[in-house]
Backbone bond lengths (Angstrom), bond angles and torsions (degrees), N, CA, C in turn:
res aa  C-N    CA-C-N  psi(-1)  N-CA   C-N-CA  omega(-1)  CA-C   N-CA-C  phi
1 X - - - 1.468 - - 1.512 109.22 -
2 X 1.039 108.96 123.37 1.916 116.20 176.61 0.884 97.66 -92.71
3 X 1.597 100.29 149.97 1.841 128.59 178.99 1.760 98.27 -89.20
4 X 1.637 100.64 132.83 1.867 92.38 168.44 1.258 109.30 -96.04
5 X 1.153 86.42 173.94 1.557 103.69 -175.16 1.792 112.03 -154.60
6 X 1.226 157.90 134.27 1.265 143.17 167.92 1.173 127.89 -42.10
7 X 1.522 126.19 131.33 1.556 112.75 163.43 1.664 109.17 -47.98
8 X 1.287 109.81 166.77 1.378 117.05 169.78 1.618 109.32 -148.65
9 X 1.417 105.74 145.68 1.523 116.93 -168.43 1.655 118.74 -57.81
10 X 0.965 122.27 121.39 1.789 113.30 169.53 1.391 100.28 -38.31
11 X 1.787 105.79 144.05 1.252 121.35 155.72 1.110 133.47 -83.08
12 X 1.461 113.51 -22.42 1.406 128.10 -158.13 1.101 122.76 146.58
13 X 1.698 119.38 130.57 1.935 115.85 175.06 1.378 109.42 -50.85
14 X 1.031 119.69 -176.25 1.496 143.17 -174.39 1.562 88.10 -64.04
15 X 1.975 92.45 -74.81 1.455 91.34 -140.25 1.843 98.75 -79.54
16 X 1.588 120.34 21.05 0.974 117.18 -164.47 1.328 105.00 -148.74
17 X 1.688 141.53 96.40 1.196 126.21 -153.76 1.311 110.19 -106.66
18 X 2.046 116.06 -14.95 1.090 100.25 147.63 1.490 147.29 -69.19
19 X 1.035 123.57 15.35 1.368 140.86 -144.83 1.738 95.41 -87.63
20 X 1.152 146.95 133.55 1.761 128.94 149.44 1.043 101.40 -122.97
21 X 1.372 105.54 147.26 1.286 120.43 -172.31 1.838 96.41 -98.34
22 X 1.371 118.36 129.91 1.402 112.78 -174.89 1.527 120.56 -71.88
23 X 1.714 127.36 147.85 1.359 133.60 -179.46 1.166 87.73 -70.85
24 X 1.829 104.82 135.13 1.793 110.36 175.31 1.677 85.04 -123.51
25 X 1.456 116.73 18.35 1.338 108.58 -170.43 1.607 128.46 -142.06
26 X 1.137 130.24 97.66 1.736 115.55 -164.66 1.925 107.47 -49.57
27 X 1.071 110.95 129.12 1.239 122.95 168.03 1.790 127.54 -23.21
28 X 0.935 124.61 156.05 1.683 114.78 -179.96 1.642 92.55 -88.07
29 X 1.531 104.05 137.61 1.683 101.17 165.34 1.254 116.83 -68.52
30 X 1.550 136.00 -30.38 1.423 141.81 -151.38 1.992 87.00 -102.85
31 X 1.113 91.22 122.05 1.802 105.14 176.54 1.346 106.70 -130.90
32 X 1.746 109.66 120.22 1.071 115.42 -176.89 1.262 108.16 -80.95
33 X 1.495 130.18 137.17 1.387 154.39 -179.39 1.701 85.10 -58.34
34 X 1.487 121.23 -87.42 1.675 116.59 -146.42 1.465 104.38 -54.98
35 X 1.066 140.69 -14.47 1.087 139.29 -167.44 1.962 100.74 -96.62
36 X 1.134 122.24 -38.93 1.861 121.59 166.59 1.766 113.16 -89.85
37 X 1.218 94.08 12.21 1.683 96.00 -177.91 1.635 108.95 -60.85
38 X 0.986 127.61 -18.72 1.389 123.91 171.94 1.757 108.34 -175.28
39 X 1.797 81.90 145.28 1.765 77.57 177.67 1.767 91.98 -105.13
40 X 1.423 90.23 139.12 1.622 105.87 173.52 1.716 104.67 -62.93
41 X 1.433 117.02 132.11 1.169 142.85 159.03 2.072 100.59 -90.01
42 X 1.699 94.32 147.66 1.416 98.25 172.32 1.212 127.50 -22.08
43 X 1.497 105.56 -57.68 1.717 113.45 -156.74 1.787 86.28 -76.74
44 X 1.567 117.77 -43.38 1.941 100.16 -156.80 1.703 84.96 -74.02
45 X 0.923 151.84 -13.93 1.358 140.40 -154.07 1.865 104.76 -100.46
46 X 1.303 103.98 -11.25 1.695 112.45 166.43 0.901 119.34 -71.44
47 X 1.722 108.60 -46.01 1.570 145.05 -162.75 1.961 110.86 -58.68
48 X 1.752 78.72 -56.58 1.401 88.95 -168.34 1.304 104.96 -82.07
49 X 1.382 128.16 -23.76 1.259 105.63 171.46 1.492 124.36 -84.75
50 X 1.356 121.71 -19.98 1.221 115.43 175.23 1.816 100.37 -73.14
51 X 0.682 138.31 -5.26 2.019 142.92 -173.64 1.442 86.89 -101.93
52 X 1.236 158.71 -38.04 1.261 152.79 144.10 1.385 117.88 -17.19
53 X 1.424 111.21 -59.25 1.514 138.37 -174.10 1.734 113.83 -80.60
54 X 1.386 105.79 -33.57 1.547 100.63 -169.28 1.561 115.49 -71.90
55 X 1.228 130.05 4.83 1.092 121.19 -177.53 1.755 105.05 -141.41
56 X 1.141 122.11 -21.40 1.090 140.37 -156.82 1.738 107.41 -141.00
57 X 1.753 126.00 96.23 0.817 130.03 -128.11 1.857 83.62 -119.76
58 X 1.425 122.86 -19.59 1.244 114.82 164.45 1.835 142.92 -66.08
59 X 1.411 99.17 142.09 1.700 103.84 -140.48 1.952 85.13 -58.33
60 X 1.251 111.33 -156.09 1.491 127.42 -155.73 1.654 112.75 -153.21
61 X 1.401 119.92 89.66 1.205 115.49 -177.74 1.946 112.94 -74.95
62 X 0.900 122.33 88.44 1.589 118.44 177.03 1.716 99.30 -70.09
63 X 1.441 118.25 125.20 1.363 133.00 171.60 1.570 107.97 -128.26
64 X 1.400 125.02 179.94 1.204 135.80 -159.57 1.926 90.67 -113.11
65 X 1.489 95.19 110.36 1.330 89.39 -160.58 1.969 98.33 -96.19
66 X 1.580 118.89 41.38 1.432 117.09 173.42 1.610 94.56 -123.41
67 X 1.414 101.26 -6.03 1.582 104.42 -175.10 1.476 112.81 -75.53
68 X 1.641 112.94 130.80 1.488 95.86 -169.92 1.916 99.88 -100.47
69 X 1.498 104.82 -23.51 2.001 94.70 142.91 1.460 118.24 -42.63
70 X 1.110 115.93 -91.49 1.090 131.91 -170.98 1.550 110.46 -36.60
71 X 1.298 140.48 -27.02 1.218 159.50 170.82 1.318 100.17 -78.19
72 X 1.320 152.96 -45.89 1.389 156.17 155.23 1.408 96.94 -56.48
73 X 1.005 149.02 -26.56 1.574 125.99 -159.44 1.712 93.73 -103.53
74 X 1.441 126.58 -18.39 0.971 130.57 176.53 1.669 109.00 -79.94
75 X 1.153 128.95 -55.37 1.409 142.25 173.22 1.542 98.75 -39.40
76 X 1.296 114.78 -40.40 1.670 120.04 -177.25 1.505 115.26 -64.91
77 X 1.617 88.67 -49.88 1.635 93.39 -166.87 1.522 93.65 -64.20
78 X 1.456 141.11 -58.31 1.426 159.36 -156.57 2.023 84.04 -48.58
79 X 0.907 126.44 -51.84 1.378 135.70 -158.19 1.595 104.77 -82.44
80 X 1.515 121.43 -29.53 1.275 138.23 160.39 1.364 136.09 -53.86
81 X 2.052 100.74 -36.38 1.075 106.03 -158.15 1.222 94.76 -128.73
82 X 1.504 116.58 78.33 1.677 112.66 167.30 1.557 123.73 -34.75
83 X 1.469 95.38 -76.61 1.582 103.66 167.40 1.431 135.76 -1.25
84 X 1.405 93.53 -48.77 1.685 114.95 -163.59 1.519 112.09 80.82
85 X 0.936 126.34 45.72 1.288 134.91 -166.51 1.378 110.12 -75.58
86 X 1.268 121.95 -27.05 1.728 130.79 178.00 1.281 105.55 -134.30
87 X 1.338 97.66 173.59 1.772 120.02 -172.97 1.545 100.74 -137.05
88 X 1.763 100.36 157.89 1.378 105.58 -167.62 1.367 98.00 -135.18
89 X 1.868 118.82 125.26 0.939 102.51 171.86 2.000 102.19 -131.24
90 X 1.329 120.41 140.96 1.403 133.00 -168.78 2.296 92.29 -51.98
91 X 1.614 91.01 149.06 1.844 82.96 179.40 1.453 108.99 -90.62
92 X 1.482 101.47 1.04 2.142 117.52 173.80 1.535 94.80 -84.95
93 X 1.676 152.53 -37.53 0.855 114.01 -179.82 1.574 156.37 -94.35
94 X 1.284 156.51 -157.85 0.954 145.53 -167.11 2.071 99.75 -57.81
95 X 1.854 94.03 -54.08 1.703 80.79 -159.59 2.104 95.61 -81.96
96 X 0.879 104.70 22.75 1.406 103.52 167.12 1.407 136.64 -88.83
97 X 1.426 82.73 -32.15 1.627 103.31 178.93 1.733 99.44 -82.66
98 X 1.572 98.08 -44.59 1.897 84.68 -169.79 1.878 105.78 -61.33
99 X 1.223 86.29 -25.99 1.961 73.89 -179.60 1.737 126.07 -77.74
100 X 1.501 89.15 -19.56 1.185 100.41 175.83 1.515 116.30 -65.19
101 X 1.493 112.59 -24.91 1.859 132.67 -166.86 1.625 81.51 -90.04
102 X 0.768 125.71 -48.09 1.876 133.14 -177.76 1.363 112.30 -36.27
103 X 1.513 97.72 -53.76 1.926 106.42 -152.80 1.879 75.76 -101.34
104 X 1.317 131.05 27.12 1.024 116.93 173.84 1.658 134.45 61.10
105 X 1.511 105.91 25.98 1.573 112.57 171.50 1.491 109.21 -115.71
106 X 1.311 107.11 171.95 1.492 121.73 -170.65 1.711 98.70 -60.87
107 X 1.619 132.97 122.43 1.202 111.86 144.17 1.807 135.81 11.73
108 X 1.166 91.25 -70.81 1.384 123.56 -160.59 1.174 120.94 -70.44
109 X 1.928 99.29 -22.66 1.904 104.33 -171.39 1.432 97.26 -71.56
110 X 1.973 131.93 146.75 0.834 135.84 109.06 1.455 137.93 -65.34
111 X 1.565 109.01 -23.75 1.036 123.91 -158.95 1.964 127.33 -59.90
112 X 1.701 98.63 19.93 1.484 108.88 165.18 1.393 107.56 -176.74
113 X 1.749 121.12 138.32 0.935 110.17 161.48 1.414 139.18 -51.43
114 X 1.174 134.66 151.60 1.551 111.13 -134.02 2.100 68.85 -142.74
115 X 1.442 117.56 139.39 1.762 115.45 169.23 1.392 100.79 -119.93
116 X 1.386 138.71 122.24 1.006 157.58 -147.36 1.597 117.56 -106.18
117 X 0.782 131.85 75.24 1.813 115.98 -169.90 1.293 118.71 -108.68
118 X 1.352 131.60 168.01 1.465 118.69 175.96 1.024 127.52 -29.47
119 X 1.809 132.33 -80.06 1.043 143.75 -178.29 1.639 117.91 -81.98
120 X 1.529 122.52 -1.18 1.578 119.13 -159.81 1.607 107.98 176.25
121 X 1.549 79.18 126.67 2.012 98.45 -174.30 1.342 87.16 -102.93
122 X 2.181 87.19 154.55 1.092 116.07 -172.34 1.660 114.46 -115.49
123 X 1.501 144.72 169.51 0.863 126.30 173.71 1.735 116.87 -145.65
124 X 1.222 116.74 161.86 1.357 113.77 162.16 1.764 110.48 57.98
125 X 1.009 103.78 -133.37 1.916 113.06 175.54 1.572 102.40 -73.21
126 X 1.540 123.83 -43.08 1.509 117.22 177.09 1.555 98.73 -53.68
127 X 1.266 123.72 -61.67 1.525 109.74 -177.15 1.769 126.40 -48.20
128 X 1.346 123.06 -29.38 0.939 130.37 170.09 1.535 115.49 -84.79
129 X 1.109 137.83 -18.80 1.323 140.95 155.69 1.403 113.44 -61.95
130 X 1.494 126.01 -52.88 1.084 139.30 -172.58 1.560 107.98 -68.30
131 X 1.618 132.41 -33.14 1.490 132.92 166.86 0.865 88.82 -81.32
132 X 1.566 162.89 -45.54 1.189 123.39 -179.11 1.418 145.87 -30.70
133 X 1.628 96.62 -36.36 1.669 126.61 -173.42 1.783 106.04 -66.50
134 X 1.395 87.57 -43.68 1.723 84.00 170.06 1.407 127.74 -69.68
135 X 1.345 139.54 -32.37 1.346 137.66 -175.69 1.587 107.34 -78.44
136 X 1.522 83.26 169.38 1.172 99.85 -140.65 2.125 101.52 -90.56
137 X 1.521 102.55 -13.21 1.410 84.45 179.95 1.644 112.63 -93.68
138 X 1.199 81.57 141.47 1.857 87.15 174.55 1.154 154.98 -25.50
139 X 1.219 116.48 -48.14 1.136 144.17 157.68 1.328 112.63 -52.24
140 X 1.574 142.91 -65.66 1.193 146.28 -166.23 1.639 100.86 -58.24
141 X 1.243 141.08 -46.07 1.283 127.98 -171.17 1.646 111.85 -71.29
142 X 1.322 109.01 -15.90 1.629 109.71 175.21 1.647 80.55 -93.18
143 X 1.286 142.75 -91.16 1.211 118.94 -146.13 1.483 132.91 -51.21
144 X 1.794 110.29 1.25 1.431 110.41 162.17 1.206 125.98 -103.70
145 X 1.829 95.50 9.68 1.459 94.30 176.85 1.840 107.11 -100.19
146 X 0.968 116.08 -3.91 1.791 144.63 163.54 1.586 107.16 -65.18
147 X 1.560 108.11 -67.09 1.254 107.07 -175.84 1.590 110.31 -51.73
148 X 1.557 120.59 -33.35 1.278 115.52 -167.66 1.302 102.30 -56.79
149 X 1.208 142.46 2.90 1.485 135.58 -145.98 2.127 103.48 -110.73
150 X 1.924 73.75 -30.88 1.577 68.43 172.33 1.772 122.54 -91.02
151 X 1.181 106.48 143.18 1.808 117.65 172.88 1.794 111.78 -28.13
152 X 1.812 106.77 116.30 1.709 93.40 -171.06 1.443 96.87 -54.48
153 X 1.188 138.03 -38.33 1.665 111.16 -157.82 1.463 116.84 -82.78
154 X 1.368 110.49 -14.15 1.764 109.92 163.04 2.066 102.55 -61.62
155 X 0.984 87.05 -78.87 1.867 95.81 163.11 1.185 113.30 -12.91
156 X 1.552 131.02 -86.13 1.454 153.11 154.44 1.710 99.46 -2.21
157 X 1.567 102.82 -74.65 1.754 97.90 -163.16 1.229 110.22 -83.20
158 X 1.514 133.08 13.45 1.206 134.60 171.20 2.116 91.03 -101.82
159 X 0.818 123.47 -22.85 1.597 110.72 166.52 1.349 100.99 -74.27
160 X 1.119 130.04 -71.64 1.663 148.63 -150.09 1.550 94.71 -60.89
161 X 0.971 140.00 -14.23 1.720 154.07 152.75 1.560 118.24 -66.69
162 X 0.941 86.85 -41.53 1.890 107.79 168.81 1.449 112.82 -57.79
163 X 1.826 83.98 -77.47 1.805 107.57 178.69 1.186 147.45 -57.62
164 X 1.879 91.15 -7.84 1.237 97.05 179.47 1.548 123.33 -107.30
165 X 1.226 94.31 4.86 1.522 119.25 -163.96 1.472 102.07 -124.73
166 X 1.070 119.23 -5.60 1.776 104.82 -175.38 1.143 124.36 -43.72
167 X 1.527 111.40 -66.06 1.805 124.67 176.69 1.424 89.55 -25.67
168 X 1.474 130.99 -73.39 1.722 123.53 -159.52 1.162 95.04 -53.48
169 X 1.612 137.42 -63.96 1.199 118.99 -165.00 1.429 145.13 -33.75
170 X 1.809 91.92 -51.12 1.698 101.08 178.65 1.436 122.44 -145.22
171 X 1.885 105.53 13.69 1.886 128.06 177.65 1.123 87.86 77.14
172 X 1.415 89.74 -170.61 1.094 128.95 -154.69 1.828 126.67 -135.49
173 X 1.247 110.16 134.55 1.550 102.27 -172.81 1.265 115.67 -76.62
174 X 1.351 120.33 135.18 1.653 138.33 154.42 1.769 107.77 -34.36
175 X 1.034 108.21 -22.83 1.883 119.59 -168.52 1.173 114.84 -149.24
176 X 1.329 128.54 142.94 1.567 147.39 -177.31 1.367 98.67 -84.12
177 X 1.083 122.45 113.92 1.995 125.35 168.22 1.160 100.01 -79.66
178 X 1.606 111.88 94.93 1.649 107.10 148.76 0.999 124.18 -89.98
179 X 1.577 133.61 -6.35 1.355 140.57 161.53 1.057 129.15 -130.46
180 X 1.588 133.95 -166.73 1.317 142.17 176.04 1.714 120.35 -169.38
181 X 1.285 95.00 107.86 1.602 109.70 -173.03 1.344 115.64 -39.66
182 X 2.105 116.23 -35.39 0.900 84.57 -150.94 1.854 81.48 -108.69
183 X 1.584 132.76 45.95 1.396 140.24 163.11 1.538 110.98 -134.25
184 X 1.043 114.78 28.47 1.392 114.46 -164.26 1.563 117.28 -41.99
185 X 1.256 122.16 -24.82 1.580 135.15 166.45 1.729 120.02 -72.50
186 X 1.331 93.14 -15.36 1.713 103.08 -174.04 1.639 101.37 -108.08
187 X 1.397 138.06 6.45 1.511 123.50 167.51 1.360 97.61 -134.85
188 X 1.534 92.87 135.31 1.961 104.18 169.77 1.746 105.35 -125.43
189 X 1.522 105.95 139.59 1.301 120.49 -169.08 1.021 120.38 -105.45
190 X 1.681 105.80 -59.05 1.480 126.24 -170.17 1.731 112.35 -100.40
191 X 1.259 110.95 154.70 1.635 109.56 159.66 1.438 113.35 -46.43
192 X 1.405 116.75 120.26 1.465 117.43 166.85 1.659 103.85 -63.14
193 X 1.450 90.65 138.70 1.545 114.44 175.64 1.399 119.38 -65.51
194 X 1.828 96.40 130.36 1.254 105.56 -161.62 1.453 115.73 130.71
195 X 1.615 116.94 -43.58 1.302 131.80 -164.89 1.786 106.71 -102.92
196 X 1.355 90.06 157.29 1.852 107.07 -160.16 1.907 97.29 -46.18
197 X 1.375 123.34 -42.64 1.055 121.66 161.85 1.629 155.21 -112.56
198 X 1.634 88.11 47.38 1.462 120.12 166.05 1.100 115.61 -52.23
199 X 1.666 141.60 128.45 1.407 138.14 169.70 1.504 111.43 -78.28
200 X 1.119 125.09 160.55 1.383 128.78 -169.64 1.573 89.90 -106.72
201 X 1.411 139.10 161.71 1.143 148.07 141.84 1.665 112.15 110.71
């Protein structure tokens, strides 16, 4: 059972932070508490992401967890990556946002899947090239090693065509997936306990 939470509006591309991407969607009424329990400030948003990392050394796919694309591309990767090779965390929740302050974007942006790794965030088509490398079928790690060939900003506006249009593509969820019963080791929501923005309860 997933906790909701509201979609929330893009802030801005990467390479463009004035940028908003427009609401094509009225908000969810039901707002999950653990997920607005705190907005990460600089220092808790270091915190929590390095407490992310200290025990658990696999990178962090942050996706738009109202996206029902973006929710398929995750179901894929999950189906890709026996291993468990990555983790998934929603870009609405608590440890989403601190990573998001991490890799140096607004809280607030949904506006790209964002790949998270110890030392270095990924973005846009680089982020999706770069999970490619991890799964497990064959083919995808040669075809992102191809894509590298093309120019990021040809790349870039062939995502941002995607990204900006998804909701039309395939709606939108009633609920934010911050988890999954049946990966419970593969999605993180909240500040791990311990850190400046740990939820209580």
């Amino acid at each position: 059972h997933a906790s909701s939470v509201s979609p929330r509006t893009a802030s801005g591309a990467f390479a463009s932070p004035s940028r908003v991407l427009p609401r094509r969607f009225p908000p969810v009424s039901s707002v999950g508490s653990r997920a607005r329990a705190f907005r990460p400030t600089a220092a808790s948003s270091a915190d929590v992401a390095s407490a992310l990392f200290t025990n658990d050394k696999r990178p962090i796919i942050l996706f738009d967890g109202v996206c029902n694309l973006c929710n398929g591309g995750v179901n894929l990767a999950l189906d890709l990556d026996p291993p468990g090779k990555l983790r998934f965390a929603a870009l609405q929740s608590a440890a989403g946002q601190a990573l998001l302050r991490r890799a140096g974007r607004d809280e607030n942006d949904i506006s790209s899947i964002v790949l998270v790794e110890e030392n270095k965030a990924y973005t846009k088509s680089d982020a999706v090239l770069r999970i490619a490398t991890y799964l497990e079928n064959p083919a995808l790690p040669a075809a992102a090693a191809l894509g590298m060939f093309f120019p990021n900003f040809v790349r870039d506006l062939l995502y941002d065509l995607v990204a900006d249009n998804r909701y039309e593509l395939l709606g939108i969820k009633d609920e934010c997936r911050l988890s999954d019963t049946r990966f419970d080791d593969r999605f993180v929501a909240d500040a791990p306990a311990g850190t400046t923005g740990a939820t209580g309860g």
